[in-house]
N, C-alpha and C positions, 0 to 999 in steps of 0.2 A: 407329490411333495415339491417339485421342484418346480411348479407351475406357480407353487403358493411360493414360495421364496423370489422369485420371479413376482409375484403380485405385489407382495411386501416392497419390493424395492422400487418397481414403480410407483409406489406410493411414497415411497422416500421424497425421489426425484419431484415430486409436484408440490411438496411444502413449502408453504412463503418462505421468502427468502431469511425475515425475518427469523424462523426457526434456526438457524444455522449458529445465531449469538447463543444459544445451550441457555436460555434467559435473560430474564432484564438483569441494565448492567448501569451503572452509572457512569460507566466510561472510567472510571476512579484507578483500575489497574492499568489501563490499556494508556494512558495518560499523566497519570503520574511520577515522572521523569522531568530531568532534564537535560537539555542535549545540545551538544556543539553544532554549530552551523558551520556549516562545511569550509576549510582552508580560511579559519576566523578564529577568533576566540573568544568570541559572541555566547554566551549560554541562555538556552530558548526555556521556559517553562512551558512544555506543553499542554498541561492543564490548561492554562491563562490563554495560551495560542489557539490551541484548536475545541478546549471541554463548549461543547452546546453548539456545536458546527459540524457541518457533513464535512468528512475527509477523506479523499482517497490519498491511501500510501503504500508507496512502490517500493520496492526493492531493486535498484537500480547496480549496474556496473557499466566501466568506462569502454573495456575491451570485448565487448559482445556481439553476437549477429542479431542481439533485438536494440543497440545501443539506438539505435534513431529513431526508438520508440519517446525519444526525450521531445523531438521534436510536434508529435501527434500530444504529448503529457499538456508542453507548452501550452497549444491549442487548446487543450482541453478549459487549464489554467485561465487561459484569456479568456474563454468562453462564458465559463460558469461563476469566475471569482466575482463579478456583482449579486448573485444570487445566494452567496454564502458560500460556496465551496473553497476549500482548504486542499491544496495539493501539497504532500511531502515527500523526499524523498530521501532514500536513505542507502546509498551507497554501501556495497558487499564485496568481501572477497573470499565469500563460502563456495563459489564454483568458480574458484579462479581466473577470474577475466576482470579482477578491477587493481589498478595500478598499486601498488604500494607508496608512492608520491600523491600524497594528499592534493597538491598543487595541479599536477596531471588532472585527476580527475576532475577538478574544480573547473579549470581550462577545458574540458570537454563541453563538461555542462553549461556552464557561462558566457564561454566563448564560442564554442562551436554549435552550440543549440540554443542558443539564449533564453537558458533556464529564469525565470522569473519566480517558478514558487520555489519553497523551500525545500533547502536541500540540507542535509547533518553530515555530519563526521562519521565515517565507515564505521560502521557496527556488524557482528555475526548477526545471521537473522534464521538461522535454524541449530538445530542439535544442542548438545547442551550447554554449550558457550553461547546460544542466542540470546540477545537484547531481552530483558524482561517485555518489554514493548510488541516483542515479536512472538514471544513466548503465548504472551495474551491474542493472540493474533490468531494464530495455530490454534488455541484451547478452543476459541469461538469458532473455527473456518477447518484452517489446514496450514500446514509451512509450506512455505515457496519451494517447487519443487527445482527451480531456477530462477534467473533473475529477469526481473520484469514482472513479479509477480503482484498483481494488483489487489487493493482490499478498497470495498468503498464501506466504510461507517457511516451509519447516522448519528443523528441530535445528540444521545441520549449513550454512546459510548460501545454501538453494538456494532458487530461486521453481519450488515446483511446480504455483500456476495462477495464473493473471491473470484478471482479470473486469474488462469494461469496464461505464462510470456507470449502464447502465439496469438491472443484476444488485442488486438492492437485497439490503442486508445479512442479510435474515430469508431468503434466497433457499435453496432446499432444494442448489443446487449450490455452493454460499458455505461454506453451511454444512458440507457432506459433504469440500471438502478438507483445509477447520479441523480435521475431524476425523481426517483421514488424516493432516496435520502434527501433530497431537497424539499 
């Protein structure tokens, strides 16, 4: 019995990744918001921003031991944004290491990482205060189980991987779904 349960789950583990979206999606929940840009009072329609674009979105905080994960994001950012990639980010203070001074955090990203893609206004991104956005997030994948938690979407509105904080962004598996969402 326990060799088949064991078999079962190895076969989990080898489903495309695409499996993961629980179905086709139009992206229609996972997007339909709208959202302040971070220390602005800018409001983004995300549908318009990112619907029918590959996106990875992070779950970012200013006060963390993966916070110069912004700087590997950047890269990312400059690497892929001619090829259609969308980076977002979305500041958390659900495992408390992100400032309470919106201004603070903006200065981290901005100033000290020369954030370039976009970045929102802190939102919860688990439990049941989390962002509908993340909610949708979780139904498809899994919630962040800390911050830095990675999601790459494709075209069409799905998450076809999730990558939890210690997968840093130069990571040869980061990168290989980028390119499958591309």
């Amino acid at each position: 019995m326990f060799k088949a349960i064991v078999a079962g789950l190895s076969a989990l583990a080898i489903l495309p990744a695409t499996s993961l979206a629980g179905g086709a999606s139009s992206g229609a929940s996972l997007f339909d918001h709208e959202m302040r840009r971070l220390h602005s009072p800018e409001m983004v329609d995300l549908r318009e921003r990112f619907a029918g674009q590959p996106v990875l979105v992070v779950n970012t905080a200013s006060h963390c031991g993966f916070t110069g994960q912004f700087a590997g994001l950047e890269a990312l950012h400059q690497q892929y944004r001619d090829r259609g990639l969308k980076v977002a980010g979305f500041p958390s203070n659900d495992f408390r290491q992100e400032s309470a001074d919106e201004a603070k955090t903006a200065e981290v990203c901005f100033v000290n990482f020369g954030v370039t893609f976009d970045m929102f206004a802190p939102i919860a991104v688990r439990g049941p205060d989390a962002h509908p956005l993340f909610r949708e997030l979780a139904r498809q994948s899994e919630a962040p189980r800390w911050n830095f938690h990675k999601y790459v979407i494709d075209r069409e509105g799905r998450v076809i991987a999730a990558f939890p904080s210690r997968v840093e962004p130069d990571s040869p598996e980061l990168q290989a779904a980028i390119e499958q969402a591309l």
